[in-house]
C-alpha positions in Angstrom: 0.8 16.8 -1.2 1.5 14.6 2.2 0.9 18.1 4.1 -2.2 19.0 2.4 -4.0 15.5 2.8 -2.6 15.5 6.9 -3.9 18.6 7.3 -7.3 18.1 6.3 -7.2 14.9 8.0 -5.8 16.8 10.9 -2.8 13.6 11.5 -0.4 15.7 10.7 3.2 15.2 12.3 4.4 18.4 14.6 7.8 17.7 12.6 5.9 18.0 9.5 3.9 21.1 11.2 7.3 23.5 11.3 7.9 22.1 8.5 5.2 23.7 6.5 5.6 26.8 8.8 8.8 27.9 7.8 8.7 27.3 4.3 9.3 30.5 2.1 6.4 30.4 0.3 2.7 29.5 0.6 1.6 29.1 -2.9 1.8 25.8 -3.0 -0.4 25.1 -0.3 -2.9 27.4 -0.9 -3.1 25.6 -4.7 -3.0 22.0 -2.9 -5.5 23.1 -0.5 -7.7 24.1 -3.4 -7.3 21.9 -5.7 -8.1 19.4 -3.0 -11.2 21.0 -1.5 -12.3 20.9 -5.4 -12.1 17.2 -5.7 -13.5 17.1 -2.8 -16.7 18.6 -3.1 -16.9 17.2 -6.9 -16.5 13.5 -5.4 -19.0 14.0 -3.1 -21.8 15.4 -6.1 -20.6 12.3 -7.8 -21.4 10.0 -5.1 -24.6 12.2 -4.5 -26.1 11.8 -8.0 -25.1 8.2 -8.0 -27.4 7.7 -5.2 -30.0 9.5 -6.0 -30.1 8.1 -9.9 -30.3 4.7 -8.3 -33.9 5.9 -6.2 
């Protein structure tokens, strides 16, 4: 989870970088990644309604 959040916050450590790199498989960061994009975008529709409701 500490790779997905620095890479989309793009602080991630070139130690962590190779880390990621040679890892066997990718599944687990390609689930992180979405999983994380989906909270993402469903946070930001939260925050978006909550605005607009309170025009």
């Amino acid at each position: 989870m500490q790779s997905i959040l620095g890479a989309a916050l793009g602080v991630q450590s070139s130690r962590r970088h190779e880390e990621d790199f040679n890892s066997s498989s990718p599944l687990p960061y390609i689930l992180g990644g979405l999983l994380f994009t989906a909270s993402f975008v469903g946070v930001l529709l939260l925050v978006v309604h909550l605005v607009l409701d309170g025009v």
